[in-house]
Structures are given as C-alpha cells and as structure tokens.
TORMAR-749222 format. One line per 4 residues: number of its first residue (from 1); their letters; for each residue z, x, y of C-alpha. Coordinates in steps of 0.001 Angstrom, whole numbers, plus 500000, padded with zeros to 6 digits. Each point is the difference from the previous one (the first is absolute). Layout:
% TORMAR-749222
NUM	a	Z,X,Y | ...
This chain:
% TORMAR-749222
1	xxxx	604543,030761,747447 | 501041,496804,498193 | 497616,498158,502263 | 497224,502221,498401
5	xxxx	501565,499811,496235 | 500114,496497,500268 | 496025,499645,501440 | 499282,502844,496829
9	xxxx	501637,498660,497184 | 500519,496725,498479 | 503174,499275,498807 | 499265,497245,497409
13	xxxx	497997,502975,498074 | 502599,501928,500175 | 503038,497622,499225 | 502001,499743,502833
17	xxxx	502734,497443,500873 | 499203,497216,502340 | 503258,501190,501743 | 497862,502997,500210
21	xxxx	497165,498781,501768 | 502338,497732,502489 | 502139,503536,501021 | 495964,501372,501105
25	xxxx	499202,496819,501509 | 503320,500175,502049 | 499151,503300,500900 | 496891,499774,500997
29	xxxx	501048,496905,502449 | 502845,502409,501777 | 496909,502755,500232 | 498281,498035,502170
33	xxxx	501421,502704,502365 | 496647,501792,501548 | 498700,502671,497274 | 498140,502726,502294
37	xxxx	496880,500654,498005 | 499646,504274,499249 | 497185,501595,501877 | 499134,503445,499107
41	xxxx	498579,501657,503038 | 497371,502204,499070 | 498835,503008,502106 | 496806,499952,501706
45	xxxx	497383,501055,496805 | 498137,503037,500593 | 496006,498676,500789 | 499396,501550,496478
49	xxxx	496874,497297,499760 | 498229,502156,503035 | 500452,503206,497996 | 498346,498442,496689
53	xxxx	497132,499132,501910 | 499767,503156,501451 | 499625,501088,496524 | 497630,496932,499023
57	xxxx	497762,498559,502831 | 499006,496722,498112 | 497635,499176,502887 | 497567,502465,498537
61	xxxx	500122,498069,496787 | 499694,496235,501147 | 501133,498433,503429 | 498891,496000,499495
65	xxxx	497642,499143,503353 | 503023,498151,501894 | 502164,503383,500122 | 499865,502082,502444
69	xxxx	501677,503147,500474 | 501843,499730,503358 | 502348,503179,500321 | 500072,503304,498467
73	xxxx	502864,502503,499577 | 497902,503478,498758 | 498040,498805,496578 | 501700,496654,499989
77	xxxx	500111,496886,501207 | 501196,496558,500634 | 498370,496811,499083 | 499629,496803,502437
81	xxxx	497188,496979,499078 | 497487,499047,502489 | 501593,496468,499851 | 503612,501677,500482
85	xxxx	501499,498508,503909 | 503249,501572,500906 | 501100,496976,501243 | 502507,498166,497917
89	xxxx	500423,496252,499747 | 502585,498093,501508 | 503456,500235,497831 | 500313,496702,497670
93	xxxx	502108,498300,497885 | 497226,500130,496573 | 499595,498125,497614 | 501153,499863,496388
97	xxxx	497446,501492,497672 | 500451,498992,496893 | 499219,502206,497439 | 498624,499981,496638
101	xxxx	496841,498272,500863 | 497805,499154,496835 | 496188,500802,500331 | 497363,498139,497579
105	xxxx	497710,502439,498699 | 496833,500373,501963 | 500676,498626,503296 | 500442,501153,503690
109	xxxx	503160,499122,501635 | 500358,499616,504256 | 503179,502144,500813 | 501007,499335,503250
113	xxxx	503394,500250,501024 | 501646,499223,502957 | 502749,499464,502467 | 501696,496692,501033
117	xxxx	498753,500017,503097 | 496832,500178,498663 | 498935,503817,500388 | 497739,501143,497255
121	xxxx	501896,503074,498259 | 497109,500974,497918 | 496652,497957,498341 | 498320,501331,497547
125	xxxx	498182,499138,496448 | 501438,500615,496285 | 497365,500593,497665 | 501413,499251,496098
129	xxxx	498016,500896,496834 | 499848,497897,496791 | 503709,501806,498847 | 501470,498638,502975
133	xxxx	500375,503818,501166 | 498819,501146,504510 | 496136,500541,499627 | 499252,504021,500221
137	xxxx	496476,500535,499634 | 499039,503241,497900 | 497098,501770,499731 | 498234,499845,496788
141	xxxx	499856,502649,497781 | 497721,503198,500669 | 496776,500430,497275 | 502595,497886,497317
145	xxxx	503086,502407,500240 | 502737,498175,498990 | 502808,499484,502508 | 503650,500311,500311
149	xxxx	502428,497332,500776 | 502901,500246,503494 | 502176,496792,499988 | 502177,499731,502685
153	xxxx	503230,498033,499459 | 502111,498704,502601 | 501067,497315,502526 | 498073,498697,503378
157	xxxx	500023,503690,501036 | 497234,500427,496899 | 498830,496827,500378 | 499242,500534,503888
161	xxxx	501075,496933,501457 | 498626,499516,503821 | 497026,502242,498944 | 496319,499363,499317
165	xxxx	498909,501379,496168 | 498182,502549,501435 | 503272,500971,501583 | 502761,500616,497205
169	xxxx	501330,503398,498741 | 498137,499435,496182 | 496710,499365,501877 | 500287,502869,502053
173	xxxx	501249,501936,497145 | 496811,499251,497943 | 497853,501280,502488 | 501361,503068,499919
177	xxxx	500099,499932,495914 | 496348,498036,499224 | 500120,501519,496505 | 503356,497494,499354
181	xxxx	499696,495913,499716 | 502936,499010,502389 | 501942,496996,499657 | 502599,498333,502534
185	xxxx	502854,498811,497516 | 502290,499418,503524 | 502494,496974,500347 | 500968,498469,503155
189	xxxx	503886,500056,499960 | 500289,502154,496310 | 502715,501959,498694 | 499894,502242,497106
193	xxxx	501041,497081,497844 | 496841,498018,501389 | 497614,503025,499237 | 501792,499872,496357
197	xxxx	499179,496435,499387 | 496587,500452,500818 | 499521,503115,497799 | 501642,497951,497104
201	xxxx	498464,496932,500105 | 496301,501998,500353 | 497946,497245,501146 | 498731,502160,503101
205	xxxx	499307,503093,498055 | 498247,499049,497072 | 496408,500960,501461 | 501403,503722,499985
209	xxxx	498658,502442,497487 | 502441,502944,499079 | 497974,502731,501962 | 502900,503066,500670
213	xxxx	500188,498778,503693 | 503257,499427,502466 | 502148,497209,500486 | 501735,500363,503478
217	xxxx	502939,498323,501175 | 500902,499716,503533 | 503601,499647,500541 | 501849,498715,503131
221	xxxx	503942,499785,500507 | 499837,496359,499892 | 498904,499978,496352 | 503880,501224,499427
225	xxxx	501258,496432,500643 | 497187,498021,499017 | 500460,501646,496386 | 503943,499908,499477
229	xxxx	500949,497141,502483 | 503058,501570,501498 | 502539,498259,502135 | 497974,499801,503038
233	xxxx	496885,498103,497810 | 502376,496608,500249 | 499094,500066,504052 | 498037,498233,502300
237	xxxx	497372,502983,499888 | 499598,500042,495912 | 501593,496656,498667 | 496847,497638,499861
241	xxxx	498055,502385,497898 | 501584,503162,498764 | 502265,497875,497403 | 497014,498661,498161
245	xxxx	499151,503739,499568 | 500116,501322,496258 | 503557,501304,498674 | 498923,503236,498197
249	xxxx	503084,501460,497634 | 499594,502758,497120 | 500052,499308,496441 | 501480,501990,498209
253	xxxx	498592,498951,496800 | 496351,499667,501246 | 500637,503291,502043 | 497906,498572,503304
257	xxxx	500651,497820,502892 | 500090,496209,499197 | 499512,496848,502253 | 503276,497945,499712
261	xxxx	498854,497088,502590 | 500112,499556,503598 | 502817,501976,501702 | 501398,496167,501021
265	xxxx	499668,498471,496587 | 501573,503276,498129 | 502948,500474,502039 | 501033,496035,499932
269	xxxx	503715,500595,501496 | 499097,502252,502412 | 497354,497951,501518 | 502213,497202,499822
273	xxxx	502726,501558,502091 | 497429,501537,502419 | 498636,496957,500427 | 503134,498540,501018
277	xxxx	500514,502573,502491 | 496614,499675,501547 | 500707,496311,500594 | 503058,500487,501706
281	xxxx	498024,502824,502069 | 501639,502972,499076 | 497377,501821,498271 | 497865,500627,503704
285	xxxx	502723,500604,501889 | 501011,503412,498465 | 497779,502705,500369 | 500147,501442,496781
289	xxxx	499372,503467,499100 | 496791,501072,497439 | 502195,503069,498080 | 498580,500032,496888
293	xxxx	501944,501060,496957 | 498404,502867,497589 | 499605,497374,497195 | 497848,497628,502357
297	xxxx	498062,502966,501239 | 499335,500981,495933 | 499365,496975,499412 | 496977,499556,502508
301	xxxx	498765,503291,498595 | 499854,498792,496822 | 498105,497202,500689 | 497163,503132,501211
305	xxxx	500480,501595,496782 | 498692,496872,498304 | 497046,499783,502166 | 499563,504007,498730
309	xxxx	500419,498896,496489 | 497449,497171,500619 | 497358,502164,501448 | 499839,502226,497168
313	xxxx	500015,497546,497171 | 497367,498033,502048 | 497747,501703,502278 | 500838,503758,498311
317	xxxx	500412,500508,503965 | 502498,502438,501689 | 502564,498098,502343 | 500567,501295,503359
321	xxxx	503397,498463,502614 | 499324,500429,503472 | 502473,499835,502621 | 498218,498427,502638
325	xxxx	500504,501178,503923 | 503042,499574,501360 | 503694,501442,499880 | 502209,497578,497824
329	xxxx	503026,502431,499958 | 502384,500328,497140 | 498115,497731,497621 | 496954,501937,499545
333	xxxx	502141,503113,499653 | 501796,498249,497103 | 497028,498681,498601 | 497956,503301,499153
337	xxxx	502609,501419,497616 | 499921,497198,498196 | 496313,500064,500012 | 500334,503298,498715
341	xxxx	501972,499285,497358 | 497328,497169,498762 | 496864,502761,500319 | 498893,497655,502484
345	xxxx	497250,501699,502312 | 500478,499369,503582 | 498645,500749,503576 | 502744,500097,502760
349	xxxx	497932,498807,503021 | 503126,498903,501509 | 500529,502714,502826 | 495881,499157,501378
353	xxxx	500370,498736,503493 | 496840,497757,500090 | 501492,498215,502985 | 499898,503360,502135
357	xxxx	496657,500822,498083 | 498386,496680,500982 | 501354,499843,503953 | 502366,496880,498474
361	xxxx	497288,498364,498566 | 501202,500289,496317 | 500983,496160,499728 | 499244,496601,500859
365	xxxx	501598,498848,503350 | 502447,497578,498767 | 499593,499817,496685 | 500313,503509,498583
369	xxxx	497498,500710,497618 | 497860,503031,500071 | 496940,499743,502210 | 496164,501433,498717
373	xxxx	501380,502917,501336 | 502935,500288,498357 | 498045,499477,496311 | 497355,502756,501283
377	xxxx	502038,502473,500405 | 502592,499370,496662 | 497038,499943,497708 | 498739,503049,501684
381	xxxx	503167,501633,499071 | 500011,498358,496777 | 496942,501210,499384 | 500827,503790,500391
385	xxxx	503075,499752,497853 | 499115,497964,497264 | 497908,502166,497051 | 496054,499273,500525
C-alpha cells in the first residue's frame, strides 16, 4: 500500500517532509521482497453471445463476402473467414510497438508488423481522411435525407489496428446503419485521458454537424491504468509511454475534469524516487499487484462523464460506454455503480465469449488485437443494442 500511495500521490503537492519521502524510499528498497500480483479467477461465462444470436441472426442482415458461416448450434452460428488457418505461428519473442503513431491527413500507411525472427504477424493498409481520423466509407444520403452522426471513441481496439478499413468494427457498424455518417475517432495505445484530449482540443471533430446521433466509447480494462497511472504504470510494460499520458484531476471551482500535465511532470517527487528505483532495478523485479482504489476507479469514470458532457454541448449526441468482450473481474463490477451514479449509459459486453464464438479466432496470433472477425461480430451486437 505505500508502494501504491507513493506511485498515486505526490508529496511535494501535498507538503510532506523530505524525511518523509526517504522513510517510503527505504521502504520500498526492503519491499523488494516478491509482491504476488492478485488474480481473480473467474468462472467459466455462460456462452450468453450464442443465445443473443439465437435471438438476432445478423447473417440475414449483412455477412461481408469473406465470412462464411462454418458451424451452427439450432438458429445460430459461429463465424470463421475464408482466409482463417488454424495453424498458429511459431511462439516469438515480438517486437515493441510503439504506440501513439501520428497519421498526416490524407495518406495510406503500410502496417505490417512482425516478429524478430522475421514472421509477418499481420500486413495490412490504414486508410486516414483529411481529420487524421481511420477512413470509413458511408453511403451518401438517400433522395437528400439528412443523416445522423455515430462516432466511435476509443483506443487501437476502435481504431482496428492489424485490420484492413473495410475490416474495423465502425465500418462494419455503418453497414448495418447506412442512414448514419460513421467516423473512426480510435487511438492506438489511448486511455480515457487520451480520448479527453482529443475531444478538448477539437481539431478532429470540427467537420461534425450537431445531428442527435451517438457517440460510442469502447472501453477495455487497460484504459484503467493508462488513465490514473497506478503503481504498476512506472514498469517495464507502461514506463516509456504511459507517463507522458495526461494527469486529469477535478476542479472544484470549474466543476469538470482538468489536464494538470503529464503524469511524470505533475508528480515531480514521485517520479524522481521511482526513477531511482528503476535504475537500481527494483521496479521489474516485483510483480506488483493492479488493485485499484475507489478514488482511482471514480476518477477514470469521470474522465467518461466529460466525454458525456462533451457530446451534448457539441454534437447534441447521446453517449453510450461499452464494455467490450471479455471478463475483467472486480474492476468492471466496481466500475458500473459508479457509472450509474454519473447517468452514464453503458453496454456490459463483458461476459460475450467471442473466443468460443469464433473457434479461437477472436485475436491476432501474437499480438492480441481483435481480428475482422472479432469487429464483425461486436458491431453486430452493437448494432442491436444501441437505439437506431
């Protein structure tokens, strides 16, 4: 716990004595005792994704050319691409992707990534319009109705990284919903603080008229850290690029969340004496664990809420937080009270087993990001649950 206090709070803000800070540092140099890490073992999820297509084939709707429906269980079905081998590729040690990358506006970028010995992981094309935003095509507008607006907010999961344009969730999504102009507002590596900044500053959303449409946020557990930096942000996994992350606090006076610098440049001491430990190699060697506290978890959600605020003021849109697949435990229990408490609107898509659903084809062999399949089938179910 003081490990995590320290990481949390800055001490010069809050006017602590340097015999203070030396006590933690001493502390945290006799914890370099192993810290098991707490796992929350979650029971097998009921295949509740089966049942909800039992209840809404999407196949009868849209099924892009390259899907094919390869198994049914009554009315139905899993998923596999004709380009889909079982066969996985050799184990590897990867490579660091770096995140962040910056797109010019109107360009097409070569994605390929791969391992060190060479293996290609996935190649593909990113198409970026003249905001900088992924490419989605829309339809134009039937006999001069005017249409609605669906931005979709988010990190690489949005984004689709290791995916063709035609193969992302917000492309797939505006098939299903032609009478809606879709745009991919996704960030490789983004937190809720990212998503923030971008809403703030405005640059990519000035083309976008105020039309009563949806703003959707897909959320994934790792947003948790990447928006309040706790202790375990200061290792090898985070370090390099979660400190230069945004520091969101409340203001009390200004009653919304405010950008107080980079979590390394706002908490000065406690960078300092995390630095210090990371040179002397303490930092990896502990396996720290990810509890987060109920202020840290608030504080995330807050973040959300001023995403929610923005989306009214600007785009007179309703604002939707999805859970996407996969059990994260305790945190996404915690979270949807507080959600609640906001009048946030959310989806809990968390107990959806798309890796039984898709035969284990839901992510990238060795990188982890969600395959074509993967986006078909979340924007199918986004599509049901959202309001048309």
């Amino acid at each position: 716990m003081l490990l995590k206090s320290l990481a949390y709070w800055d001490f010069a803000s809050h006017n602590k004595s340097v015999s203070r800070i030396l006590l933690f540092c001493a502390v945290a140099l006799v914890g370099s005792l192993s810290v098991k890490r707490l796992f929350h073992v979650a029971n097998a999820a009921p295949n509740d994704y089966i049942a909800y297509l039992s209840n809404n084939p999407p196949w009868k709707s849209y099924v892009p050319q390259n899907f094919e429906i390869y198994q049914k269980k009554g009315d139905a079905a899993f998923f596999r691409t004709s380009e889909d081998k079982p066969e996985a590729l050799a184990e590897s040690k990867l490579l660091f992707k770096t995140p962040f990358t910056v797109f010019k506006p109107n360009v097409t970028v070569d994605a390929e990534r791969k391992t060190v010995a060479g293996q290609t992981i996935y190649k593909t094309k990113y198409g970026i319009d003249s905001y900088s935003r992924r490419v989605v095509e829309n339809a134009p507008a039937a006999n001069g109705e005017s249409k609605r607006n669906a931005l979709f907010l988010g990190c690489s999961f949005t984004f689709g990284t290791g995916v063709a344009d035609d193969e992302t969730f917000p492309y797939y999504f505006s098939k299903y919903r032609p009478n809606f102009n879709v745009y991919n507002f996704g960030i490789d590596g983004a937190g809720a603080n990212d998503v923030l900044d971008d809403l703030k500053s405005f640059k990519r959303f000035s083309d976008i008229s105020k039309s009563e449409g949806l703003v959707v946020y897909t959320a994934i557990n790792d947003h948790i850290e990447r928006s309040v930096c706790n202790i375990s942000c200061y290792g090898k996994s985070y370090r390099d690029w979660v400190l230069g992350k945004s520091n969101y606090q409340y203001d009390p006076e200004s009653q919304s969340m405010v950008n107080v610098g980079s979590f390394e440049n706002s908490r000065p001491v406690t960078t300092m004496i995390f630095g210090v430990l990371n040179k002397i190699g303490l930092i990896d060697s502990i396996n720290f664990p990810t509890k987060y506290s109920n202020e840290q978890l608030e504080s995330y959600v807050m973040m959300v809420a001023e995403m929610k605020k923005i989306s009214k003021e600007k785009f007179n849109s309703d604002f939707y937080f999805v859970f996407y697949p996969g059990n994260y435990g305790d945190d996404w229990e915690r979270i949807k009270p507080i959600l609640k408490k906001y009048s946030i609107k959310f989806l809990d898509l968390s107990k959806m087993d798309f890796k039984a659903a898709t035969g284990g084809r839901h992510s990238i062999i060795l990188d982890g990001h969600p395959t074509k399949l993967s986006h078909y089938l979340y924007a199918s179910l986004i599509h049901h649950q959202l309001p048309k």
